[in-house]
ZAFI-646329 format. One record per residue: x, y, z of N, C-alpha, C in turn; residue number from 0; residue in three letters. Coordinates in pm, whole numbers, m for minus. Layout:
BEGIN
KEKOL      nxx      nyy      nzz     caxx     cayy     cazz      cxx      cyy      czz     k     r
KEKOL        X        Y        Z        X        Y        Z        X        Y        Z   NUM   ALA
...
END
This chain:
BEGIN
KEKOL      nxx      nyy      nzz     caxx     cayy     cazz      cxx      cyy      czz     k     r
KEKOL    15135    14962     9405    15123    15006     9543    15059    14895     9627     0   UNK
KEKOL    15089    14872     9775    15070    14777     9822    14933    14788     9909     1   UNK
KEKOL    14874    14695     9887    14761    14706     9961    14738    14752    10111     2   UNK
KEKOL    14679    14834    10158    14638    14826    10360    14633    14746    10379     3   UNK
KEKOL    14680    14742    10538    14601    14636    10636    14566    14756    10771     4   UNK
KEKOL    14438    14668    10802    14386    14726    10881    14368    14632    11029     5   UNK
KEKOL    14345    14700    11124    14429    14650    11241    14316    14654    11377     6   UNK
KEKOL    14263    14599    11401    14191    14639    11575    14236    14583    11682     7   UNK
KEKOL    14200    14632    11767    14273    14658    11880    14220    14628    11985     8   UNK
KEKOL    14090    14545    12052    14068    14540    12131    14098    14505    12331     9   UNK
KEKOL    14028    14530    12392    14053    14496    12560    14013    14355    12544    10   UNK
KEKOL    14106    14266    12632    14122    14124    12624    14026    14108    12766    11   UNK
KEKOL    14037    14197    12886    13964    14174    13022    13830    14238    13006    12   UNK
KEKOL    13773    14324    12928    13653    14321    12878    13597    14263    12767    13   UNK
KEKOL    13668    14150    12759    13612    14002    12667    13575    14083    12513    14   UNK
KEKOL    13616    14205    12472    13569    14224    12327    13626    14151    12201    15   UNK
KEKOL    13687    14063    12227    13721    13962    12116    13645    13963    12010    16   UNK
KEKOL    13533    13888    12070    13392    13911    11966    13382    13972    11856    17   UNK
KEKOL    13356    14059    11957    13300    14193    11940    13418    14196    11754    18   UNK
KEKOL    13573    14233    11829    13668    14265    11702    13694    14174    11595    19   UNK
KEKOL    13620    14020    11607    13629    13956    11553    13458    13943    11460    20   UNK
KEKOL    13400    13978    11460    13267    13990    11412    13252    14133    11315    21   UNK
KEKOL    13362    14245    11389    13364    14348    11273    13480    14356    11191    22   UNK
KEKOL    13585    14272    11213    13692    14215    11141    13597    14148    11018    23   UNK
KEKOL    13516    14023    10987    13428    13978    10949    13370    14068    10824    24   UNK
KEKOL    13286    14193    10907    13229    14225    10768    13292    14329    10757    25   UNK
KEKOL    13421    14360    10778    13513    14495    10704    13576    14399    10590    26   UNK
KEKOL    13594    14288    10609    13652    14180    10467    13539    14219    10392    27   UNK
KEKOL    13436    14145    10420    13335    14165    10362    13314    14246    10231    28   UNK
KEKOL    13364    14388    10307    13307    14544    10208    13445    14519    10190    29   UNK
KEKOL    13588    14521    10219    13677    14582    10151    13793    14475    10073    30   UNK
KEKOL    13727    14376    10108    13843    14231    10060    13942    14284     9927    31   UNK
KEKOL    13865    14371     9827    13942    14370     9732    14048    14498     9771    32   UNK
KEKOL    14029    14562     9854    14123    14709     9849    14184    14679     9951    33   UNK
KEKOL    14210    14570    10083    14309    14541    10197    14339    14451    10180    34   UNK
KEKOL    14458    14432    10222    14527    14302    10276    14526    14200    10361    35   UNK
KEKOL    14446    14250    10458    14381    14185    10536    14360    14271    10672    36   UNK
KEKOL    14281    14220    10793    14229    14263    10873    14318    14178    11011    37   UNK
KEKOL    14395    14278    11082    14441    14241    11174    14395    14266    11330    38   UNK
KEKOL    14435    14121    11428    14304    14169    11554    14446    14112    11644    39   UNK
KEKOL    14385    14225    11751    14519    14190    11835    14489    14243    11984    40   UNK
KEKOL    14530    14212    12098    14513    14268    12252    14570    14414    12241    41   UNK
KEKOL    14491    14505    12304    14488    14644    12323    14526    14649    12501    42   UNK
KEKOL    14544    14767    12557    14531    14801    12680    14377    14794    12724    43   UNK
KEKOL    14369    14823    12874    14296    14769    12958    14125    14896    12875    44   UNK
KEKOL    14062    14857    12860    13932    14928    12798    13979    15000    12670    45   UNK
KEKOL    14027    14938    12597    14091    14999    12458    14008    14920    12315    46   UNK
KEKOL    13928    15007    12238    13916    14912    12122    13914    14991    12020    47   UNK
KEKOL    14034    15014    11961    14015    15077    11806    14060    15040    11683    48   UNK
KEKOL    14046    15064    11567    14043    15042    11472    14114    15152    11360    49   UNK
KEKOL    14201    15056    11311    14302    15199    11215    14388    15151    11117    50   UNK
KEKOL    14443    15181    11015    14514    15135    10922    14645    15117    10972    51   UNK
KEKOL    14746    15022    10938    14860    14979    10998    14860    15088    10913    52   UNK
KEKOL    15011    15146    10976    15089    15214    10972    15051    15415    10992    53   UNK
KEKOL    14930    15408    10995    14870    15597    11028    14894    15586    11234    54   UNK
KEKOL    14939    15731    11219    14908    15731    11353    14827    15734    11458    55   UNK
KEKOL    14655    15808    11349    14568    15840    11383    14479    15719    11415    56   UNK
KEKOL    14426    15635    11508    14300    15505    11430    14178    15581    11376    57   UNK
KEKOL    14094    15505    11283    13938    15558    11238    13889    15581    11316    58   UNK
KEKOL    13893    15487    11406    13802    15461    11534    13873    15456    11669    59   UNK
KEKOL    13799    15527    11750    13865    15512    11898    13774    15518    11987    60   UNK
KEKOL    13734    15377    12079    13621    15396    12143    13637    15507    12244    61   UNK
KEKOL    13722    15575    12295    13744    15652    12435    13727    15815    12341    62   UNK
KEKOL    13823    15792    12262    13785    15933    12129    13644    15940    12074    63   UNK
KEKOL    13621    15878    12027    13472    15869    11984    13333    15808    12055    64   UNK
KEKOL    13349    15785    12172    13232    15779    12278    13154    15641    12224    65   UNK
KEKOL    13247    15544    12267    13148    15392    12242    13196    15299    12118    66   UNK
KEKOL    13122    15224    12116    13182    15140    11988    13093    15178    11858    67   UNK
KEKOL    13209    15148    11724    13139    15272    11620    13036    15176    11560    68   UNK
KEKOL    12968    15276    11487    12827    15209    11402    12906    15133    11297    69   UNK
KEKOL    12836    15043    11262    12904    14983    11119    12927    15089    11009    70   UNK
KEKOL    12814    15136    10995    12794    15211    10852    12900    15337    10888    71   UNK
KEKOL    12901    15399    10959    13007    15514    11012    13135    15448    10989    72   UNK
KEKOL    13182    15335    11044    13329    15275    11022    13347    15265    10930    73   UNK
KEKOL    13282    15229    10831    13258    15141    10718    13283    15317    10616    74   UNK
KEKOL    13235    15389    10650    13256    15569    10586    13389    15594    10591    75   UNK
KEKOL    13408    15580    10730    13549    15628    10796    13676    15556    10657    76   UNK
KEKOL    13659    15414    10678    13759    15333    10603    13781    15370    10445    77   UNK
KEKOL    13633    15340    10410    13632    15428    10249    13702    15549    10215    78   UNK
KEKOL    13660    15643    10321    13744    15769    10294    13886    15737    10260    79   UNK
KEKOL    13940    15705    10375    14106    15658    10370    14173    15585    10279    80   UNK
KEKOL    14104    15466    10263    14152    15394    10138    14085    15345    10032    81   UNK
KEKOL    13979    15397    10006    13930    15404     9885    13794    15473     9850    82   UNK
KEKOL    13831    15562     9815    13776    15712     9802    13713    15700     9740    83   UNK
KEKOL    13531    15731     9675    13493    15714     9579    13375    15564     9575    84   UNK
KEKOL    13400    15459     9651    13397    15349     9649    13222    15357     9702    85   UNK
KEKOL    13127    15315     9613    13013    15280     9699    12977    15187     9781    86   UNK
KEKOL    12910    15211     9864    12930    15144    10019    12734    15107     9963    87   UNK
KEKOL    12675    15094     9928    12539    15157     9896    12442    15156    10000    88   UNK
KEKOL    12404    15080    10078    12247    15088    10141    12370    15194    10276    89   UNK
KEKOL    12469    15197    10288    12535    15251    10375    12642    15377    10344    90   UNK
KEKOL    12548    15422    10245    12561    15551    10219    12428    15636    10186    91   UNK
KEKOL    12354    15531    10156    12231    15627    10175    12145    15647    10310    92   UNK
KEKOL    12092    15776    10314    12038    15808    10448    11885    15712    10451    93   UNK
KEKOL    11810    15734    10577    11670    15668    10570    11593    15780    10528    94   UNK
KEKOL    11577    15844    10484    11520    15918    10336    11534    15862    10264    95   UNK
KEKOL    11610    15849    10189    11618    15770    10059    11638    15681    10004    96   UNK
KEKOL    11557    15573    10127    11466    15452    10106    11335    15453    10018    97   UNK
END
């Protein structure tokens, strides 16, 4: 079975490049071995989300989900979808159980 790729989407006139290129960065990071790679590309005008090529749904939708997402929340979101099971660790545990 062929690996994901995962895809963001950011607004080019609200300069979030960065921004999609810095969480492009550490989604390799956590998932290098289970995607294919991380794709970044111009969105519409205040658009930045994040979603597996080919679902219809994204993980993330800043206008759906009110802002840009937490790491550790995205980082949940993605696991769920494509690899279930997978410990994420200091970002799965709560600040309790520090």
């Amino acid at each position: 079975m062929a690996k994901p790729q995962l895809v963001i989407r950011y607004c080019p006139k609200c300069r979030w490049l960065l921004r999609a290129g810095w969480l492009a960065q550490e989604l390799l990071t956590t998932f290098e071995p289970y995607v294919d790679g991380v794709l970044i590309g111009p969105a519409a005008s205040g658009e930045f989300n994040v979603a597996v090529v080919g679902d219809e749904q994204p993980l993330w939708c800043r206008r759906r989900d009110g802002g840009f997402p937490e790491l550790k929340a995205l980082k949940q979101r993605i696991r769920d979808r494509i690899a279930p099971g997978l410990d994420l660790g200091h970002s799965d545990r709560s600040a309790s159980d520090s």
